[in-house]
N, C-alpha and C positions, 0 to 999 in steps of 0.2 A: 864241379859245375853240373848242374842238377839237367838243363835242355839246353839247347841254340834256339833261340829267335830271334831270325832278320826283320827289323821292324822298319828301314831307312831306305825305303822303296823311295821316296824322291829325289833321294843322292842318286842312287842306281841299283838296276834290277838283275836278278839271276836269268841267266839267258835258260829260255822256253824250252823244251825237249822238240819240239818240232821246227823250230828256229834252227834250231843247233841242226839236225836231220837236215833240213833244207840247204844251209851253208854248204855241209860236208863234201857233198861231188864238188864244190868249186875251191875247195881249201886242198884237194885230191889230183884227182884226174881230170877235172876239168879246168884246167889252167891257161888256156887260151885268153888271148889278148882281144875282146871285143873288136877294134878297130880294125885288125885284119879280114882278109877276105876267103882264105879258108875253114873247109867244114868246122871245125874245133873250135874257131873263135866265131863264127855265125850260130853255135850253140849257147854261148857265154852271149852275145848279143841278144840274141831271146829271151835268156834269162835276167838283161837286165830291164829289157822293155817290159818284161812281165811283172817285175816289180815297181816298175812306175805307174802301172796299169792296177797293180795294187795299191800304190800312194795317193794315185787321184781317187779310186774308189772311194777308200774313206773318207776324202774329204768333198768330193763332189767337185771336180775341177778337171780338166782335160790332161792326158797324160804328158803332152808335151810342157805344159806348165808348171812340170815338176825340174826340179834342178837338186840333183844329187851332191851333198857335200858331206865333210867330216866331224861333222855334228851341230849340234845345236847354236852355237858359238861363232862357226863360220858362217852360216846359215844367219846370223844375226848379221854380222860385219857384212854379208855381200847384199844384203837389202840397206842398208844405211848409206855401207860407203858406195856400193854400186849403182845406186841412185845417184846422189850428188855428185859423184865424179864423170856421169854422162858425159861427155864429150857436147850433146845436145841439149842438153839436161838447162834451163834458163837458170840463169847466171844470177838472178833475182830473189830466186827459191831458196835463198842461205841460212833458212830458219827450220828447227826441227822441234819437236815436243814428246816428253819422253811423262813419266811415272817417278817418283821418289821411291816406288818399293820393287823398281825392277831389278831383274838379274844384274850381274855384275858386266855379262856379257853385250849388254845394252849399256848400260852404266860407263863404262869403260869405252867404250866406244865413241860415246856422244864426248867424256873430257877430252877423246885426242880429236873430237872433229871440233872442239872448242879450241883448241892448242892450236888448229892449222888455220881457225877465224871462222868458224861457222860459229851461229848462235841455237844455245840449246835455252829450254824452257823448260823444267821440272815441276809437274804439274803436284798437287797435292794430293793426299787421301782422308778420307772418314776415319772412324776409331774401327771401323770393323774391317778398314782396305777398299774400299770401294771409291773409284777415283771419282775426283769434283768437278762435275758434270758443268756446271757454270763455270771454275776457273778452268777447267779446258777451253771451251767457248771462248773466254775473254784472253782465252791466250795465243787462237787462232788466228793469224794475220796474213797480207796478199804475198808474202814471203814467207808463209808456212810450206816446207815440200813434203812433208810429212811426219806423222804424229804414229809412234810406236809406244801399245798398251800391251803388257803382256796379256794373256789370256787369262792365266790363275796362276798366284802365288805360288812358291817355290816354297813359300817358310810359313804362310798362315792359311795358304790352301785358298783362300776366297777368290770366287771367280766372278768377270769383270763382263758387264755385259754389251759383249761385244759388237752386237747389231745397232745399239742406239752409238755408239762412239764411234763407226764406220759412217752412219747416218749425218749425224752431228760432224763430219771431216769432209764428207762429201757433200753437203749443204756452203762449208765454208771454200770448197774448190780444191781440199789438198788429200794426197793419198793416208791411207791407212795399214800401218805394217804391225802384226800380233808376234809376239815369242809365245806360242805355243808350246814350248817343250813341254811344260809339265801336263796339260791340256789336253792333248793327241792321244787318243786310247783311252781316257778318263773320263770322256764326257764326249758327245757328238758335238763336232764342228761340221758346219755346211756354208763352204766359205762364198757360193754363190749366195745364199739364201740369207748372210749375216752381213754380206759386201765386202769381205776383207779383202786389202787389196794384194798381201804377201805376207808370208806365214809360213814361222820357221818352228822344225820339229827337230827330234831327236829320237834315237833306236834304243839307247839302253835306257831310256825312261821308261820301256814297253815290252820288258825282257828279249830286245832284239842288242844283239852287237855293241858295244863301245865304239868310237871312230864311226859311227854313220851317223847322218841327219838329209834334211832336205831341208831346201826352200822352195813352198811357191812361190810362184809371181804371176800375177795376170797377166793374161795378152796382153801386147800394147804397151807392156812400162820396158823400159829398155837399163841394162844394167849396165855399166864396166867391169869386167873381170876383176877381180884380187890376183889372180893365178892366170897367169901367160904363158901357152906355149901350145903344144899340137890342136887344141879347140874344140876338148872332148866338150860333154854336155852342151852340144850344141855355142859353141865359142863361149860359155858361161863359165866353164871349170875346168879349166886342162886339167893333164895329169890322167896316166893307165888307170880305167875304171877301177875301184875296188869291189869285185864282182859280187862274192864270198859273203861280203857286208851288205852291200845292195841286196844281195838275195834275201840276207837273215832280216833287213830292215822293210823291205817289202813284203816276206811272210810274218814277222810281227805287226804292223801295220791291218794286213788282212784277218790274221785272227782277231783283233780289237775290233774291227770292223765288223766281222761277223758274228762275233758271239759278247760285244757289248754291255746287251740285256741280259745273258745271262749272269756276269760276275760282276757288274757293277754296284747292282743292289745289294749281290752278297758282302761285296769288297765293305761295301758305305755301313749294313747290319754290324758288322766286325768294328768298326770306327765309332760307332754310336755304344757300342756297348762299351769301347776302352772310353768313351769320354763320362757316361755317366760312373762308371768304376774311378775312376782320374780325378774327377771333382769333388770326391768325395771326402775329399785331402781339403781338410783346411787351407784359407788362405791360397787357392789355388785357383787361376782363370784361366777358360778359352781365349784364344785369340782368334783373331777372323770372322766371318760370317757364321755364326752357328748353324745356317741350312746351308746357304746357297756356295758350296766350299766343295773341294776336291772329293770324292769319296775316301778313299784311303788317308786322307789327311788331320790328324789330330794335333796339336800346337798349343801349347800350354807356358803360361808364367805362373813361376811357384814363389812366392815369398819366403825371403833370411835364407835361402842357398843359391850357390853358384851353378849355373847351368854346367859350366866341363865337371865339376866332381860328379855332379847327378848321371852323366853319361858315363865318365869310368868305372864309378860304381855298378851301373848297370851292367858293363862290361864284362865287371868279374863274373855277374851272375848267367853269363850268356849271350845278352840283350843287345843289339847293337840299333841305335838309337842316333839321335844330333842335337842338338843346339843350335838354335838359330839356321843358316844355310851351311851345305857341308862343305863350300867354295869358298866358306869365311874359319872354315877350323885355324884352330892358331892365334887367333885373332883377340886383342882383349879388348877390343872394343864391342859393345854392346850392338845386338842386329840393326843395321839400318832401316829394315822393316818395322820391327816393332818399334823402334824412335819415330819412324813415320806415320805409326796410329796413336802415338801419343803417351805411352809408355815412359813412366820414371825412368831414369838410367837404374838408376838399384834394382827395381823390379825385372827390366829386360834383360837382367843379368842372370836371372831367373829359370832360363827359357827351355823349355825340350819341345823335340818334333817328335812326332813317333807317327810313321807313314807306314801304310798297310798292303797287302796285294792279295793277289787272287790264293797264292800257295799260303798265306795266313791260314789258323784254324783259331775257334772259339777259344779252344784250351792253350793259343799262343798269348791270346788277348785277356786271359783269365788269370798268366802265369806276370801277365806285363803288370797287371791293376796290383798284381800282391806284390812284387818287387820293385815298384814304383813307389807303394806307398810304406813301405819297408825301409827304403834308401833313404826316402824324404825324411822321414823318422829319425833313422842315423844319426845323417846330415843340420837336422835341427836339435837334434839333444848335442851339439858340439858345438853350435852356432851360438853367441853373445849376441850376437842379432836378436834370435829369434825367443833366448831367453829378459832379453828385455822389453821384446812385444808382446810377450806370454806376462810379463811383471804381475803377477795380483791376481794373475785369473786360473784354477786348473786347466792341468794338461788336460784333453779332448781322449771321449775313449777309443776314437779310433784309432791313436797310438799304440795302446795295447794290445805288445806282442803277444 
């Protein structure tokens, strides 16, 4: 094996050196229970307010408005079902409106709130992912309780803009909830200044911790619990703080926050140079918005091979990469995302992600563009596919090894 290069920063990230540092006293010696009232757990208490005091930072929202959970996922379910199961919550309000290219953790969620008789609306998208602004609108009704758009794609990176679709939900009287995980540290949210009304993140999309995320929620909307019992996070989350996380997820948070500008344009330089190297491949397409898309996010269908061979192969060479979402490995069925911009089934069959971050180098992104197009090589001098797409025409010289 010639190097390692992590390229699957949107599956999940290496936890930061100073994330990890910041955990350590509370994975150690500082093992106190928040909720107690001696000195040792009024230190772990500080340490957790100071991380929500970090959570609202970046997003501009008050700290109380942060609600600590177990990732991105829970953080999704306690804004859906925490809503509609108010106890106060009008009984009227039985209609929600989601995205065809959201997460699974959204996705999943709305069929079991279909199963128990709420009604869901699954809104469509553009060829590049950009949701339909008119069949939103026309799908808004006075039993809409709300409409959840993720922030930016997980699989094709394009991001969705947020201010006019909070706008367009608050014109029609209903609230507005974003999955952010991928979002959060990758691009500035200012959730006063864009109107979101709840907005769910994640730590190890940010090289913070596994097992953490948050939800906000704005004043004034009122949740039901998922999780019943002592009433930590303010009666929103039972269950003993996990400190150690909270910590590592509120100093990943804060570094995003503060130094933003400086690796984001680096992260996005790095992504631009794998996709001009990337395309250079026959028969090979961008997916999603060519500008207006994740930094670190690149997303490709390659015609006449299979997306898993392309990624085992990479494999051996080092490279660890995805197909489609890393929540759907396994899977033979072709991404739901890319079926939902419109994508051949054969084509989406197609597909790599190759997500980038701040610890990327040039020379990772150099070594990606030659074993990339290496493999695809391989994989098409095997393929009867792609020899009978080739029928009549020479092979291309960028095959030549």
């Amino acid at each position: 094996m010639e190097r390692v290069v992590y390229s699957d920063n949107a599956a999940t990230t290496p936890i930061s050196k100073n994330v990890y540092n910041a955990m350590l006293p509370y994975l150690t010696t500082g093992y106190g229970n928040p909720s107690s009232l001696y000195s040792l757990a009024r230190e772990e208490k500080k340490a957790v307010d100071q991380a929500r005091t970090y959570a609202a930072e970046c997003l501009n929202c008050e700290p109380d408005e942060i609600i600590f959970t177990s990732g991105g996922s829970e953080a999704d379910n306690l804004a859906l079902k925490g809503l509609l199961f108010g106890k106060n919550f009008p009984k009227n309000k039985h209609h929600i409106i989601t995205s065809t290219i959201e997460h699974h953790a959204i996705l999943h969620t709305c069929e079991f709130l279909e199963r128990i008789g709420y009604e869901v609306t699954y809104v469509g998208v553009d060829e590049q992912g950009h949701i339909k602004m008119d069949e939103l609108e026309q799908a808004i009704t006075e039993n809409t309780a709300l409409v959840s758009i993720m922030a930016a794609n997980n699989e094709i990176g394009t991001i969705q803009d947020l201010k006019a679709i909070a706008e367009l939900c608050h014109s029609k009287g209903t609230l507005f909830h974003t999955d952010a995980v991928q979002a959060v540290g990758h691009m500035k949210i200012d959730v006063k200044e864009m109107g979101i009304d709840m907005l769910s993140l994640s730590g190890h999309k940010i090289r913070g911790p596994k097992g953490t995320g948050a939800l906000y929620c704005r004043k004034g909307i009122v949740l039901e619990p998922l999780i019943h019992g002592g009433g930590q996070e303010r009666g929103k989350r039972s269950g003993t703080e996990n400190v150690a996380g909270i910590v590592g997820l509120g100093e990943a948070m804060h570094y995003a926050h503060e130094h933003m500008d400086e690796y984001l344009p680096y992260v996005a330089s790095l992504r631009d140079r794998l996709i001009e190297g990337v395309l250079k491949i026959p028969y090979t397409q961008l997916t999603g918005d060519p500008v207006n898309r994740l930094p670190g996010t690149a997303s490709f269908v390659i015609e006449c091979i299979e997306g898993e061979s392309l990624v085992l192969r990479l494999d051996l060479a080092g490279i660890a990469t995805s197909t489609g979402s890393a929540c759907s490995t396994g899977s033979l069925d072709p991404s739901h995302v890319l079926m939902a911009i419109g994508l051949p089934h054969e084509i989406a069959h197609g597909s790599l992600r190759v997500t980038l971050g701040e610890q990327n180098t040039v020379e990772d992104v150099d070594y990606l563009i030659e074993k990339i197009t290496y493999v695809v090589k391989t994989l098409r001098d095997m393929s009867p596919v792609w020899d009978e797409k080739m029928s009549g025409q020479p092979m291309l010289k960028l095959f030549d090894k």
